[in-house]
C-alpha positions in Angstrom: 20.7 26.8 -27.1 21.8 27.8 -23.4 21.0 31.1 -24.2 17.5 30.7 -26.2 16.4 28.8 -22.4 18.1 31.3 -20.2 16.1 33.9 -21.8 12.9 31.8 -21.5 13.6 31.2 -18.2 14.2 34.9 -17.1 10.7 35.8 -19.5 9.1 33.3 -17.2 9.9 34.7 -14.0 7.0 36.5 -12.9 4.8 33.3 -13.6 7.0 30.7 -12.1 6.9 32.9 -9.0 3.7 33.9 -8.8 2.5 29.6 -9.5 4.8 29.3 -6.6 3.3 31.7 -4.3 -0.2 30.8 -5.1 0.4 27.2 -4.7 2.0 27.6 -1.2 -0.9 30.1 -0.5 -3.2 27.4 -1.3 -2.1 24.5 0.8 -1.0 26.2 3.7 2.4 26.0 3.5 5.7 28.5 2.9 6.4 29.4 -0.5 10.6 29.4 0.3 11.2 31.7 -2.5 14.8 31.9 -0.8 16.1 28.8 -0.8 14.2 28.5 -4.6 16.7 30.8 -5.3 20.0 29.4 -3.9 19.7 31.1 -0.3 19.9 28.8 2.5 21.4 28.6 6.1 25.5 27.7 5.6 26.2 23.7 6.1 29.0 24.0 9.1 30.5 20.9 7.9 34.1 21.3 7.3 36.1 21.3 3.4 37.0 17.9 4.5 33.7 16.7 4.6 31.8 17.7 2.0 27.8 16.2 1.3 26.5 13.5 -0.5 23.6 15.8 -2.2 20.3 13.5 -3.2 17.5 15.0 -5.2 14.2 13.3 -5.2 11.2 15.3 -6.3 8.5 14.5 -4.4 7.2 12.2 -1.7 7.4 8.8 -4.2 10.6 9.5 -5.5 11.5 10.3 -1.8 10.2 7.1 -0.7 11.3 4.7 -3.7 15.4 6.4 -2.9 15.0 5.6 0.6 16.8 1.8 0.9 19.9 4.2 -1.3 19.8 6.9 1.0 20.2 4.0 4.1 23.0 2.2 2.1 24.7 5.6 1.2 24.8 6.0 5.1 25.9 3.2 6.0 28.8 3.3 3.5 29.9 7.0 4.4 28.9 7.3 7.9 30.9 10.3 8.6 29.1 12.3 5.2 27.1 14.4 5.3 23.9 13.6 3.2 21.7 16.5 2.0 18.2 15.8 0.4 16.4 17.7 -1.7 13.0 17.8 -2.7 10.6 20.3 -5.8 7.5 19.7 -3.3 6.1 20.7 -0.1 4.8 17.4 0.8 8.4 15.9 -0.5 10.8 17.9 1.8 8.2 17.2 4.8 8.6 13.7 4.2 12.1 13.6 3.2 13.1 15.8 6.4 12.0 12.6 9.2 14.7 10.7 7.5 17.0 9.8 10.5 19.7 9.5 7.7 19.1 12.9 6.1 21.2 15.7 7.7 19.8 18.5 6.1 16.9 18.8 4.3 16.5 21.4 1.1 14.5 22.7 -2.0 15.9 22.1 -5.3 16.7 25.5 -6.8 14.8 27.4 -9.8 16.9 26.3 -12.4 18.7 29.9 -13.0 22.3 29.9 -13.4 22.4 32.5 -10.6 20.3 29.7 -8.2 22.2 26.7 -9.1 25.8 28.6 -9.1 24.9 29.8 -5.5 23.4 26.6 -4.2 26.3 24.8 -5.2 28.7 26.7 -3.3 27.2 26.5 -0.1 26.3 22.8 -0.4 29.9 22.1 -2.0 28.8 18.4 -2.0 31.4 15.7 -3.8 28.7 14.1 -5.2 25.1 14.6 -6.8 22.2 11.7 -7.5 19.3 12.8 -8.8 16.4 10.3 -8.2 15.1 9.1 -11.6 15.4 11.8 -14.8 15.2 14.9 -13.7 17.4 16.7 -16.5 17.8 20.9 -15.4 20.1 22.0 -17.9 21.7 24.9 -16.3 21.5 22.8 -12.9 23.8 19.9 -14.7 26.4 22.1 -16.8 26.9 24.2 -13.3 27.7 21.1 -11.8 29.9 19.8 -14.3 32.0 23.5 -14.4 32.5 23.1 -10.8 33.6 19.8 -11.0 30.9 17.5 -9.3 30.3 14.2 -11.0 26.2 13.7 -11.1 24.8 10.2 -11.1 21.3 9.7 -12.5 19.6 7.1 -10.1 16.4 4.7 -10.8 16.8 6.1 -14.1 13.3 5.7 -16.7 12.3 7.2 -19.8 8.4 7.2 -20.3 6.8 7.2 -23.9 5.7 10.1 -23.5 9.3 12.1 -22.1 10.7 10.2 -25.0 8.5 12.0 -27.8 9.1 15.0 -26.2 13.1 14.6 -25.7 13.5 13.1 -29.7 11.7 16.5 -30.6 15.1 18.6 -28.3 17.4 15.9 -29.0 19.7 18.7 -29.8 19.5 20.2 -26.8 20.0 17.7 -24.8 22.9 15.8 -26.1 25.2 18.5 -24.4 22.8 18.4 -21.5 23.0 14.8 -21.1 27.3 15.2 -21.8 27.2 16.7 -17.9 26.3 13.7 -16.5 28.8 11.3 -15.5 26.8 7.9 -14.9 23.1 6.9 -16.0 21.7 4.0 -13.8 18.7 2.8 -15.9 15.8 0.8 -14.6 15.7 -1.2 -17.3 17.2 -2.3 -20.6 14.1 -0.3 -22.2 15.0 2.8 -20.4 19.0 2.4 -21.4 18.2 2.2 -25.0 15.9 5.3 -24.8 18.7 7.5 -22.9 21.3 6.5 -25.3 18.6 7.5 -28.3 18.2 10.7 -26.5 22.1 11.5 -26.7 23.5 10.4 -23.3 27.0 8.4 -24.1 26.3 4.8 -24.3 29.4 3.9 -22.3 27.9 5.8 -18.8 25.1 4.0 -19.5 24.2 0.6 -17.0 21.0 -1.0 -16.1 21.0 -1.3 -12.1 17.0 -2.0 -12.1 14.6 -0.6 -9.9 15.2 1.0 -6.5 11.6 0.7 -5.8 11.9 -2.8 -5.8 14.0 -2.8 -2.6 12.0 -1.4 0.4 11.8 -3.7 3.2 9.7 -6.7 3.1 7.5 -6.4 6.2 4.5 -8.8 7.0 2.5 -7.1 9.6 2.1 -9.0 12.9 -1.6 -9.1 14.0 0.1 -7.0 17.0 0.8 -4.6 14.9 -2.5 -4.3 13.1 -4.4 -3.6 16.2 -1.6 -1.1 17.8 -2.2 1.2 14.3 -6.0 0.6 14.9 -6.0 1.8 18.1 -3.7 4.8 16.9 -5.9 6.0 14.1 -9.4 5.1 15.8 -10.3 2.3 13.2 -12.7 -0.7 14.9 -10.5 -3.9 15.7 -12.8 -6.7 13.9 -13.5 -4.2 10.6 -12.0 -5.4 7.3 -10.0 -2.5 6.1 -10.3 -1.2 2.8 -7.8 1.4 1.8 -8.3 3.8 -1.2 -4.4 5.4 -0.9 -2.9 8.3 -3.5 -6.4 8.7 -5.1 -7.0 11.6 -7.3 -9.8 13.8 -8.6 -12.3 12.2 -10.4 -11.4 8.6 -8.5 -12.8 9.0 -5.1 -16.3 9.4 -6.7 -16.2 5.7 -8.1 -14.3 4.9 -4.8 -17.0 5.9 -2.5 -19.6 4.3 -5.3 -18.0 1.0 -4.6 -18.1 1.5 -0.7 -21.7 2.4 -0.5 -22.7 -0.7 -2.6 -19.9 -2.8 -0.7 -21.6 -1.9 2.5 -25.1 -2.7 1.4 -24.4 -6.5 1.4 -21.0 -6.7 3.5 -21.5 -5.6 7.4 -18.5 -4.6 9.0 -16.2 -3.0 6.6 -14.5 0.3 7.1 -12.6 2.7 4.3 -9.8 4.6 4.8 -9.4 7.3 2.4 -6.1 8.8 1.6 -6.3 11.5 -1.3 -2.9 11.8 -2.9 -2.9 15.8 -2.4 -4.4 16.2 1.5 -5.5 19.9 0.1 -7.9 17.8 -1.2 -9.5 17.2 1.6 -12.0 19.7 1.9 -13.0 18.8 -1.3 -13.4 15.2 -1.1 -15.0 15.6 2.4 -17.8 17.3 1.1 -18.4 14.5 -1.6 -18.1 12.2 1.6 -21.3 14.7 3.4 -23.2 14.6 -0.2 -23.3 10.8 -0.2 -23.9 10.0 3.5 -21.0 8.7 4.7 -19.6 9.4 8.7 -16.1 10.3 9.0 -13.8 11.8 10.5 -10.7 13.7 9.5 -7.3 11.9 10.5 -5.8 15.5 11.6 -9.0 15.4 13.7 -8.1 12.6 16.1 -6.5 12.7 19.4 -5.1 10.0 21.6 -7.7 7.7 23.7 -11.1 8.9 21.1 -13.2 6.4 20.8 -13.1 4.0 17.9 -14.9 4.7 14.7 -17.7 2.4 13.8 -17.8 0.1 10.8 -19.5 1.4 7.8 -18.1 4.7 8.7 -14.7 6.2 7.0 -11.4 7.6 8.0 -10.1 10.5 5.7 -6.4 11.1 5.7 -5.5 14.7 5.4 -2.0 14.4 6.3 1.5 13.0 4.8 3.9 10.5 5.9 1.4 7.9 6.9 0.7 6.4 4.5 2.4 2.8 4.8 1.1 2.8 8.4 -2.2 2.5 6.9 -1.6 0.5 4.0 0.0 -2.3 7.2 -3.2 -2.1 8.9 -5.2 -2.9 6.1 -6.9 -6.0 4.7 -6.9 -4.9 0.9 -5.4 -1.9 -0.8 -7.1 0.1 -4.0 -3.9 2.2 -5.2 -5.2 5.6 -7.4 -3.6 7.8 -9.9 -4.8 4.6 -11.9 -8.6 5.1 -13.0 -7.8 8.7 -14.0 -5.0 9.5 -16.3 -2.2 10.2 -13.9 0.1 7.4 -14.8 -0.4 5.5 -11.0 1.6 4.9 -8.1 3.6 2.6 -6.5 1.9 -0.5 -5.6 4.9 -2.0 -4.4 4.1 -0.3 -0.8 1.2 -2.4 -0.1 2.7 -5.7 -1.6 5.3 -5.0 0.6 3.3 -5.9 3.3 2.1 -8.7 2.0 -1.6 -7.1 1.4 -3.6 -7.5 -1.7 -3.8 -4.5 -4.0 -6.0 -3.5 -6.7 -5.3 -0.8 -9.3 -6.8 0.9 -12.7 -5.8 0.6 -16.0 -3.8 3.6 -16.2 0.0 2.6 -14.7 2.4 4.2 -18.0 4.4 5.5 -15.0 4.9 1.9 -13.6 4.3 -0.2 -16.3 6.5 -2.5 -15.2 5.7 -3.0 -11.9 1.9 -3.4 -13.2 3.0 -5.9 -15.1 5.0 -8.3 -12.7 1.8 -7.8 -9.7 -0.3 -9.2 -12.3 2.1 -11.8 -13.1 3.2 -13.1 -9.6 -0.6 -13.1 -8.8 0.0 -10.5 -6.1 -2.7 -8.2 -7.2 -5.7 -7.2 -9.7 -6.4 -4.3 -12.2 -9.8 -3.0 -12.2 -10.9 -1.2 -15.6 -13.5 0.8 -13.7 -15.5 1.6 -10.6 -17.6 -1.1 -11.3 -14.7 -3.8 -11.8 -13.3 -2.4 -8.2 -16.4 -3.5 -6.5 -16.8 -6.9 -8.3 -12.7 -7.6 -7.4 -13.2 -6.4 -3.6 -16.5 -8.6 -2.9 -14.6 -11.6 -4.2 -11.4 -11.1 -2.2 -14.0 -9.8 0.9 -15.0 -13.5 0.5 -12.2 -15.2 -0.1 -9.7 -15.2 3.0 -7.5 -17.6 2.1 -7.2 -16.5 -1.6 -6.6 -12.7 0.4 -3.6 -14.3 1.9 -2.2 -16.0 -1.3 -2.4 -13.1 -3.1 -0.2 -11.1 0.0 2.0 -13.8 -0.2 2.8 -13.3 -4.1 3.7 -9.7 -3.4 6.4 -10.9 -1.0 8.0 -13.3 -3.2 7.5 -10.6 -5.9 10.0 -8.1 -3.8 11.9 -11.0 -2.6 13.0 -12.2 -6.2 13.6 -8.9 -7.9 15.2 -6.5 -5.5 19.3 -5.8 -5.7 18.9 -2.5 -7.3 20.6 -0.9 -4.3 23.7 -2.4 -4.7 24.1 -1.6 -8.0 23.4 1.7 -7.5 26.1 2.2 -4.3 28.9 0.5 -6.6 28.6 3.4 -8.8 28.4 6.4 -6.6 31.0 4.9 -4.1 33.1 4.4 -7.4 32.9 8.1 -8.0 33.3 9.3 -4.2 36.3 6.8 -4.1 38.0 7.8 -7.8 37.6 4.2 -9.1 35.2 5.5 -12.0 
């Protein structure tokens, strides 16, 4: 079976690269063939101190690992800890970590990659951020000896169908891992199903559950005004991660906002900032002033209400999300399985959201539950739920307040999660 994939992988070469170089052609950035392949600068860190290696994917998985990534720190603050990141945007993000040492991109999963990669990082440990399951990446780190932890561990419906249809392949693939922490008791039973060994199997909840819980001061609410140009008195709206197809009803629901609602303003925070260009000129065909965050400079003049801040840039995100008054989060009206809205409740603002969370079903379902936001099941809906909270303070800041206690009550995860790697770095499992 390792053999059947290695020659699908070596057939697939000259795509993979060339979808690589085109996408890094396309937004701008370096395509890092490189250190795709394994090549990167040596880590001067001594035999005796070899990395803690952390692979999140992108920007959320970045973001959801970051209370672990603290705690792993704090635990072993004389280990080096070495991130990793598939995306552009995730290794930008990932790099500003005060805790991350080094920053990196996870290799093509070629034995020749991996097998290089892992000799220059030499780390004593691997956690890969949710289930990110390379084959070759796995049995090269098993042959060299490096237990692998599977963190914040979930199994969608639709990996599942697809993993039952390999299931075995992956039974061996899954044998290379030495712990699975689960998210939930759900996502247990479904690895096990898959073939990993019941007995490396735990349920250490969600890591996304334990960012900080951070009320923003009114202080701090006009600083990040002032920053980004927004008008003090406006009542922020922001529309954050959105995604093709989304901003149209988005901007829909602004226009018609603003025709009975004076002094509202919309921040608009696409979840690719390539996009930008794009959903700028939808902003031109339907009228609306705005500017482009990458645009400002310190001391500009604030925008005007009615008008509309674009964000084409990455790693802001939660600054806006704290200045605002209520939060639409995307990836949720379009198929794209949604994003976190633990950010905004985190903050204790409001925060709206489609129909379409299968990638954070459960989170969905305990906003709803604690009261600490809405689902919309259209544009439409969106404007209806917005109006009502526009004219309701008081039930604004109830519904903040639920999103605290919801973080409050169910967080832990990180704990759980330390016991087992510092059980592995330390020989007690």
């Amino acid at each position: 079976m390792y053999l059947l994939y290695n020659i699908l992988l070596l057939l697939l070469l000259p795509l993979i690269i060339g979808w690589h170089l085109y996408r890094s052609a396309s937004r701008g950035r370096p395509a890092a063939l490189a250190e795709r392949f394994g090549f990167i600068r040596e880590l001067h860190y001594g035999a005796d101190r070899r990395p803690i290696w952390v692979h999140a994917v992108s920007v959320g998985e970045s973001v959801a690992c970051r209370p672990l990534l603290k705690a792993i720190k704090a635990r072993f603050p004389d280990t080096p800890l070495v991130l990793s990141n598939m995306t552009e945007t995730g290794r930008q993000v990932g790099s500003g970590f005060p805790e991350v040492d080094r920053a990196i991109y996870f290799p093509f999963d070629y034995p020749f990659s991996v097998r290089r990669l892992l000799r220059t990082v030499n780390p004593s440990v691997i956690v890969v951020v949710e289930t990110e399951l390379w084959p070759n990446f796995l049995r090269e780190a098993a042959t060299a000896g490096v237990p692998v932890v599977i963190a914040n561990g979930r199994i969608s419906d639709r990996s599942l169908r697809g993993y039952l249809r390999v299931k075995a392949f992956f039974r061996p693939v899954l044998a290379n891992v030495s712990r699975f922490c689960m998210q939930g008791e759900e996502d247990a039973r479904r690895i096990v199903a898959i073939g990993a060994p019941a007995d490396r199997v735990s349920v250490a909840r969600n890591l996304k559950f334990d960012i900080p819980v951070a009320p923003a001061a009114a202080e701090r609410k006009t600083e990040l005004r002032e920053r980004y140009a927004i008008p003090a008195a406006a009542t922020v709206i922001t529309a954050g991660s959105t995604h093709q197809g989304e901003e149209e009803a988005v901007i829909a629901s602004y226009l018609e906002l603003l025709a009975g609602t004076p002094g509202l303003f919309m921040v608009l925070a696409p979840r690719h900032p390539e996009r930008a260009a794009a959903v700028a000129e939808l902003l031109k065909h339907n009228g609306i002033i705005f500017r482009r965050r990458s645009e400002l400079n310190p001391g500009d003049p604030p925008l005007l209400a009615g008008q509309l801040l674009l964000v084409d840039t990455v790693g802001e995100l939660m600054q806006f999300y704290t200045l605002s008054d209520i939060v639409f989060v995307g990836g949720s009206l379009v198929p794209k399985g949604g994003h976190n809205l633990l950010e905004p409740a985190s903050l204790g603002v409001p925060v709206l959201f489609g129909p379409q969370m299968n990638n954070f079903r459960e989170i969905a379902a305990l906003v709803k539950e604690y009261g600490a936001g809405c689902e919309v099941a259209d544009g439409a809906r969106l404007t209806t739920e917005i109006r009502q909270l526009l004219a309701d303070p008081a039930g604004r800041r109830e519904m903040g307040e639920c999103g605290l206690r919801l973080l409050r009550e169910n967080n832990g995860a990180t704990e759980r999660h330390m016991a087992v790697i510092a059980g592995l770095i330390e020989g007690r499992s």
